[in-house]
Z-matrix of the N, CA and C atoms (Angstrom, degrees):
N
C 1 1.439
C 2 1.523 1 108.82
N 3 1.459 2 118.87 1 139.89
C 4 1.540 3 112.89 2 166.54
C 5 1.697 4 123.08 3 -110.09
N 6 0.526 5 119.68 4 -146.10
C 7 1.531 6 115.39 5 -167.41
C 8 1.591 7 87.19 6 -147.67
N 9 1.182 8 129.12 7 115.94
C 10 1.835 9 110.69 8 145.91
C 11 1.368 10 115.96 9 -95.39
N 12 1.070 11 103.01 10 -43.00
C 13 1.565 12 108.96 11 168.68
C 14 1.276 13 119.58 12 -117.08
N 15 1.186 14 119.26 13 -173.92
C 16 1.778 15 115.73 14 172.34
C 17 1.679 16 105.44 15 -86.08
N 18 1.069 17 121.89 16 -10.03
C 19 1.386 18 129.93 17 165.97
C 20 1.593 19 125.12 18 -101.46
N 21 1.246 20 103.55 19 -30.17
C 22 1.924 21 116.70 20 174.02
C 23 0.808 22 88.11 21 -76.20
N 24 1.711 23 120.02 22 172.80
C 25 1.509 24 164.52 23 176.50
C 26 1.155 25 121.86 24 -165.30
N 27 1.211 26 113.43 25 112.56
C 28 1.836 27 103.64 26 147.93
C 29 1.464 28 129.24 27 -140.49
N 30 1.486 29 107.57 28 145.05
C 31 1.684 30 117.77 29 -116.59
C 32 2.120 31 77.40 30 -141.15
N 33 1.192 32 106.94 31 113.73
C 34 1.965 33 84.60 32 178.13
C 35 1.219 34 101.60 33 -78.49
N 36 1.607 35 131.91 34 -28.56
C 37 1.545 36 119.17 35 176.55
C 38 1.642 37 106.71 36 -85.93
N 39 1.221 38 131.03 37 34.13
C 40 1.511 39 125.58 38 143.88
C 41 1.586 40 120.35 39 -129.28
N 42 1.389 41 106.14 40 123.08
C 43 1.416 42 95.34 41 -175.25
C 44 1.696 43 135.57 42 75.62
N 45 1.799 44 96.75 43 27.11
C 46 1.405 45 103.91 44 -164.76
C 47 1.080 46 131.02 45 56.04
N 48 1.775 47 119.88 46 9.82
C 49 1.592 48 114.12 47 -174.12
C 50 2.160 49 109.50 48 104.04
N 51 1.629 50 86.91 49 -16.75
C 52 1.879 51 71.89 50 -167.52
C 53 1.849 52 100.43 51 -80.18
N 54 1.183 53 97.35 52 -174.22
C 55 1.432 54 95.73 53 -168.34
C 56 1.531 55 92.98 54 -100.02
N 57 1.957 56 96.29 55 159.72
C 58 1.013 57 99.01 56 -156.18
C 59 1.727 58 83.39 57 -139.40
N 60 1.476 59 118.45 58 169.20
C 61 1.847 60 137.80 59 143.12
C 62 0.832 61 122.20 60 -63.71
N 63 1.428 62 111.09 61 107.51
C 64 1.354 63 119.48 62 169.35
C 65 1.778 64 121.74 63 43.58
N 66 1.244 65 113.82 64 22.69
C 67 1.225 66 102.59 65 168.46
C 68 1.507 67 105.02 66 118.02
N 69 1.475 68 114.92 67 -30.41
C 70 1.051 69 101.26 68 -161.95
C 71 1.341 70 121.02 69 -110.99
N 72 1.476 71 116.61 70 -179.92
C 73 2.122 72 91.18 71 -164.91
C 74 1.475 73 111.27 72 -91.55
N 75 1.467 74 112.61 73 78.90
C 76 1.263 75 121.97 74 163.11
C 77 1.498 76 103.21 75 -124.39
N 78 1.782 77 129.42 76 125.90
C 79 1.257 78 124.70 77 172.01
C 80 1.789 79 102.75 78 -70.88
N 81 1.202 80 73.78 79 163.57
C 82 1.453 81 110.69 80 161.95
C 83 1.688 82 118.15 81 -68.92
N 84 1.256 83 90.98 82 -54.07
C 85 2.064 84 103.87 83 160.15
C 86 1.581 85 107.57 84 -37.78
N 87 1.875 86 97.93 85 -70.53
C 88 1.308 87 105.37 86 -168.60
C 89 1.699 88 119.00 87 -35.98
N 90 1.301 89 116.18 88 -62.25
C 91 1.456 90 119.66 89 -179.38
C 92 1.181 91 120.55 90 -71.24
N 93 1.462 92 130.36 91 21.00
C 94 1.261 93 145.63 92 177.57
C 95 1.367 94 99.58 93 -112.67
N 96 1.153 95 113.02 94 -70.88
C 97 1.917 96 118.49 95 166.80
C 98 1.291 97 114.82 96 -39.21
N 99 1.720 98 128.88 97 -28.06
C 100 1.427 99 123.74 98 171.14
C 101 1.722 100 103.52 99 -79.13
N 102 1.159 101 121.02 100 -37.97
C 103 1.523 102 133.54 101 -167.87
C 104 1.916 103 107.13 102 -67.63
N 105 1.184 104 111.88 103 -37.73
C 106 1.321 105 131.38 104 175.31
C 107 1.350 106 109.86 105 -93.83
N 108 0.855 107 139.74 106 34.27
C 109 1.672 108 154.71 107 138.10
C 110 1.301 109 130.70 108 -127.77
N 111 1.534 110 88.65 109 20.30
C 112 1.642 111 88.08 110 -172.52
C 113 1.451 112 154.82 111 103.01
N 114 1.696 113 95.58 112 -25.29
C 115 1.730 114 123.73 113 175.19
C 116 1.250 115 94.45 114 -70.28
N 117 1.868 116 106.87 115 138.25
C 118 1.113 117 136.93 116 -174.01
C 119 1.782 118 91.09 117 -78.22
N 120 1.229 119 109.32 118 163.12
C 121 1.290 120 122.13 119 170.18
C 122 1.804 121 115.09 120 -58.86
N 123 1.707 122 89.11 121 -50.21
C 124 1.966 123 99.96 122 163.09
C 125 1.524 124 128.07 123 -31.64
N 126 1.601 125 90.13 124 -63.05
C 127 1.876 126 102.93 125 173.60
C 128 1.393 127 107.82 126 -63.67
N 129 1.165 128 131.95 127 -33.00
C 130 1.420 129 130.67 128 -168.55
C 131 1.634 130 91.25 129 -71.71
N 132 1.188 131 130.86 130 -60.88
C 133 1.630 132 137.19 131 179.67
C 134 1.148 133 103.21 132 -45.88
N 135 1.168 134 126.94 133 -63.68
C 136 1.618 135 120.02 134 -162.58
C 137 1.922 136 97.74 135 -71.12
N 138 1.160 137 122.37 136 -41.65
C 139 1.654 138 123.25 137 173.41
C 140 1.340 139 97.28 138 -35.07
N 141 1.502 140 116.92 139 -59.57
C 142 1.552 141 118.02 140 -139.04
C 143 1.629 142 91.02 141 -121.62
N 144 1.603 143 130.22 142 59.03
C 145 1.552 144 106.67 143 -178.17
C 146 1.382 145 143.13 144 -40.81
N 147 1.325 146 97.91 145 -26.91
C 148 1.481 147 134.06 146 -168.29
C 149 1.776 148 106.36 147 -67.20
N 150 1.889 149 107.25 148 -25.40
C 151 1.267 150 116.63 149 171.56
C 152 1.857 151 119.99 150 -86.80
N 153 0.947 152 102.15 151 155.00
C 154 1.763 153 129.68 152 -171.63
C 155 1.804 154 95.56 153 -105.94
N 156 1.270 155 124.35 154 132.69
C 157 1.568 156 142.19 155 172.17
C 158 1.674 157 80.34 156 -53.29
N 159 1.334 158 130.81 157 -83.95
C 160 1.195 159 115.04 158 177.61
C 161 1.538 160 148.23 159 14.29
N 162 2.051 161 92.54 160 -59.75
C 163 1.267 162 119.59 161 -174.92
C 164 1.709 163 106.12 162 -64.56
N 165 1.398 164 84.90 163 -41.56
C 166 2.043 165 97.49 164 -173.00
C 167 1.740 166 106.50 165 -57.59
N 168 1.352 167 108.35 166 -52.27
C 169 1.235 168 105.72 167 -161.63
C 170 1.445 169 106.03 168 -76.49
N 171 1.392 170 131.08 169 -5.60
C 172 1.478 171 152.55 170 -148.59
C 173 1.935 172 75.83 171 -91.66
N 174 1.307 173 98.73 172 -62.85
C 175 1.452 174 115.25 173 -171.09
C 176 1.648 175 105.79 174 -56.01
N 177 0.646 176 111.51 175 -22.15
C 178 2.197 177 108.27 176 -161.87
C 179 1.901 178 78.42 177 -108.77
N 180 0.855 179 137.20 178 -13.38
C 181 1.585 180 124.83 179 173.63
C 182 1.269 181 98.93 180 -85.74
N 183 1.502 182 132.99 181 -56.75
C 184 1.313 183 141.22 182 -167.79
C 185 1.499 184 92.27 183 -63.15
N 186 1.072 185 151.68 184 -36.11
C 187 1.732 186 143.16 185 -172.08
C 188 1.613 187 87.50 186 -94.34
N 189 1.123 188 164.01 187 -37.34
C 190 1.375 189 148.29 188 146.35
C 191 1.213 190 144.14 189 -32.82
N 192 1.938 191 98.79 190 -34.01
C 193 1.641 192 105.24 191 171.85
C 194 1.498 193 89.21 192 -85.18
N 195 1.030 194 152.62 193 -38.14
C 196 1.485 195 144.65 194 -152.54
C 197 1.507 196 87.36 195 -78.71
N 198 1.354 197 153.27 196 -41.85
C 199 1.565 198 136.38 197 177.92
C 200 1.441 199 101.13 198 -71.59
N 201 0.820 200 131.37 199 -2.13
C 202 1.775 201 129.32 200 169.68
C 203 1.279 202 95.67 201 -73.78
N 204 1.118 203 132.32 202 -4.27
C 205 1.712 204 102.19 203 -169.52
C 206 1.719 205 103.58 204 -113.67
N 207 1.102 206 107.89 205 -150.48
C 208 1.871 207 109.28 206 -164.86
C 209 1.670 208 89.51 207 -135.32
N 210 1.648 209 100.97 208 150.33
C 211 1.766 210 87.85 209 -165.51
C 212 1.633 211 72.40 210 -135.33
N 213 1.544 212 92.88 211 -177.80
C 214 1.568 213 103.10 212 -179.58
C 215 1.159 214 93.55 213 -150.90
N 216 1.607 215 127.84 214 151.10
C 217 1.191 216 124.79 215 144.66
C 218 1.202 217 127.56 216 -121.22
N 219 0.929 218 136.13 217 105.68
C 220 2.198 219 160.83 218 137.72
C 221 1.556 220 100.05 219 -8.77
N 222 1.231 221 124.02 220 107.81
C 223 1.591 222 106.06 221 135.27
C 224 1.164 223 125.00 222 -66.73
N 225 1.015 224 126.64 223 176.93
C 226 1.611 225 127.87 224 -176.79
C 227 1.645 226 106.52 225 -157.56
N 228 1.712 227 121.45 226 120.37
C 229 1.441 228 116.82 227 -154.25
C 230 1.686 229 93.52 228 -92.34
């Protein structure tokens, strides 16, 4: 398991490897896909009780350091 944050995880036997909260099986995707349609942070809490406002913003930092980086794209014939 690694730590990215004190709130991220990624675990390859949980969740196929994607990152997850604190451990538990909610992605990191997932609360991004609620955030990008529109769900208030509220609905996301009451969806997921088990989550902390924390967790969300834990999540919108973790999709921020990943645009810090430099990408490339390869064709491949």
């Amino acid at each position: 398991m690694e730590f990215i944050t004190d709130r991220i995880t990624v675990d390859s036997e949980i969740c196929n490897g994607k990152p997850i909260i604190r451990n538990k099986l909610i992605t990191v995707q997932t609360i991004l896909e609620f955030l990008s349609v529109g769900e208030s942070q509220e609905e996301i809490l009451h969806q997921y009780p088990s989550l902390e406002k924390e967790d969300i913003y834990a999540c919108l930092k973790f999709a921020c350091d990943l645009m810090k980086r430099n990408f490339t794209i390869k064709t491949f014939a």
